[in-house]
Phi, psi and omega in degrees: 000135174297160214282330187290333177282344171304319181294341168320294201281332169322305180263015164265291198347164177269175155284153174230149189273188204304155174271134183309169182322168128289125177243154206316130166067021188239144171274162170261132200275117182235120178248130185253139182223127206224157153285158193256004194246337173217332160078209176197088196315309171310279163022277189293297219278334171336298204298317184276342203263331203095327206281352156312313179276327150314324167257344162106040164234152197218126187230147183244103218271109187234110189277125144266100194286312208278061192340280188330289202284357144314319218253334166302315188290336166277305181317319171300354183070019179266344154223152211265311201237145110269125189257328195252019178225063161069196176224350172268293178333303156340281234278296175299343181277326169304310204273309174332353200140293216283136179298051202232161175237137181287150177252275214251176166222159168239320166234093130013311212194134183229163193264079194230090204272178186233109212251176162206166176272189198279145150091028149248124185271141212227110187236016163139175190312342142298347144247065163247343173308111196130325219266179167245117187272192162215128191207150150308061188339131179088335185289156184303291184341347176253312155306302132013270151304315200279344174290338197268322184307297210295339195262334159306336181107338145311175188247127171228052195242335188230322191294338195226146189259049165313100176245141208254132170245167165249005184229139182277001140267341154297335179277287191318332179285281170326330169294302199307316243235313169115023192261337157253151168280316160226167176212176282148092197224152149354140158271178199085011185275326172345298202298318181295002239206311173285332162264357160267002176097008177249197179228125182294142188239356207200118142285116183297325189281016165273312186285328173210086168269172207053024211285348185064105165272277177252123179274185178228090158306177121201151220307147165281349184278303158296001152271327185260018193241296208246041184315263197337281175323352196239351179269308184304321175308303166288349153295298144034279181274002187249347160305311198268332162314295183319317218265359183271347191256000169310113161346145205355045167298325218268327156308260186331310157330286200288352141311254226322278177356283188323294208288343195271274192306334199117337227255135161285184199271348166330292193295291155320330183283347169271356132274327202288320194244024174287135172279327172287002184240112187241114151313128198184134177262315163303138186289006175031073175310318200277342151321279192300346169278295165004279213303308189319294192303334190285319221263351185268003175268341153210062150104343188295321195257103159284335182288085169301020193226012159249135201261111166302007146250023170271016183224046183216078203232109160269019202281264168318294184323292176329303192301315183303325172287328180287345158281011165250331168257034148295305201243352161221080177255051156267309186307084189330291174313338181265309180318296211285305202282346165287342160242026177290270184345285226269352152270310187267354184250314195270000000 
């Protein structure tokens, strides 16, 4: 079945409750909703390694572009997980109401540059002050830029004129078009952004490293009904992590990519391989309380009474890493994420 046409049929679905026990020899059934613009690389290489099938898990790929309507299909039961839509959209949706909790991480650091057209000048973050951004309300690029804005001492409500569009091919037009000075677009954007004639002038994550991009979610009622299923998953993934990181993992990745999206290789290889982008599977809380805390400092988040870290469960992860260094306890790469964690989690 074509993956749009699933999504088709996916967000017709009824809502569905916690999924039953696993019983001996039955995989556990996870539908994952990733963008189709980056996709979800541990994902592919999982798939392709066996080690999905070695942990008793079976995932259902459902491409969303569309953050709001991510975040709808997950409140709605209509997919169990999301990976590819940031950590402020999460967040905000957090402070809104919805009930959801970080797990996993897929990106650490996202490739989200910030352009003009040729011959604007540009001598560091000061001069963006005055100007009109274009920007993705909610988006990492957005949150992002206004966190490096705000620790500089602007206001950024006031000092910089942001105007919000909704599509990162719309930001890019708003620059191309002289209706913004700058704009902030998504990764994978690079290539487009150098064929309509403008230039990256600013990598945010020079600026805010680690800023924690795309997380791994899911509804808190249903992690905590598939706590087991979502620990098989992140082995899984912390397998095909190891294996990206391997002398010609990154290779391999970028085929799977290529084939799974759809994509040339050109394009992928400009995300997948970005020196700005980093892949990490730990949910790296303390990034994400960061973030939380940047964004209640200007202005996204209002609610002083919800603690984010009750939507934050490390938990899982944990458990999946002490069982691979249970069954690999030699394994240099699993040693380093056990004291990744215990810096960044603990």
């Amino acid at each position: 079945m074509k993956r749009r046409d699933f999504l088709s049929m996916c967000l017709a679905a009824p809502l569905l409750s916690a999924l039953p026990a696993r019983a001996a020899g039955e995989k556990t059934r996870i539908r994952l909703a990733a963008q189709a613009t980056s996709g979800q690389v541990f994902q592919y290489l999982a798939k392709a390694k066996g080690y999905l099938d070695d942990e008793g898990v079976e995932v259902e790929m459902v491409y969303i572009n569309n953050g709001v309507d991510a975040f709808s299909a997950l409140s709605s039961g209509k997919v169990d997980v999301i990976s590819t839509y940031g950590t402020g959209g999460p967040l905000i949706q957090i402070a809104n109401g919805q009930r959801f909790t970080i797990f996993g991480g897929y990106m650490i650091t996202g490739a989200t540059p910030v352009f003009a057209l040729p011959g604007t000048e540009y001598k560091g973050v000061e001069s963006l002050r005055g100007k009109k951004i274009a920007i993705m309300r909610g988006g990492t690029p957005d949150i992002v830029l206004k966190g490096i804005l705000h620790d500089t001492g602007m206001d950024v409500s006031k000092d910089v004129t942001f105007v919000e569009i909704k599509r990162n091919q719309d930001v890019m037009e708003a620059v191309r078009g002289g209706i913004c000075h700058f704009g902030a677009v998504s990764t994978g954007f690079e290539p487009q952004i150098k064929d309509s004639g403008m230039q990256v002038v600013m990598w945010p994550d020079e600026l805010w490293p680690a800023h924690s991009c795309c997380r791994m979610l899911s509804r808190s009622d249903w992690l905590d009904a598939n706590q087991d299923g979502l620990t098989r998953l992140l082995r899984a993934y912390l397998r095909a992590e190891r294996d990206m990181r391997a002398p010609g993992g990154m290779e391999q990745v970028v085929a799977l990519t290529m084939k799974e999206l759809d994509m040339p290789e050109q394009l992928v290889r400009s995300f997948v391989q970005s020196p700005h982008l980093t892949y990490e599977t730990d949910p790296s809380k303390k990034a994400v309380v960061t973030m939380w805390n940047k964004m209640q400092s200007f202005g996204y988040i209002k609610d002083p009474h919800i603690d984010i870290n009750d939507h934050i469960n490390v938990s899982v992860y944990k458990a999946a890493l002490d069982a691979l260094l249970a069954r690999y306890p030699s394994d240099a790469f699993f040693g380093e994420k056990l004291k990744a964690f215990n810096t960044v989690d603990v």
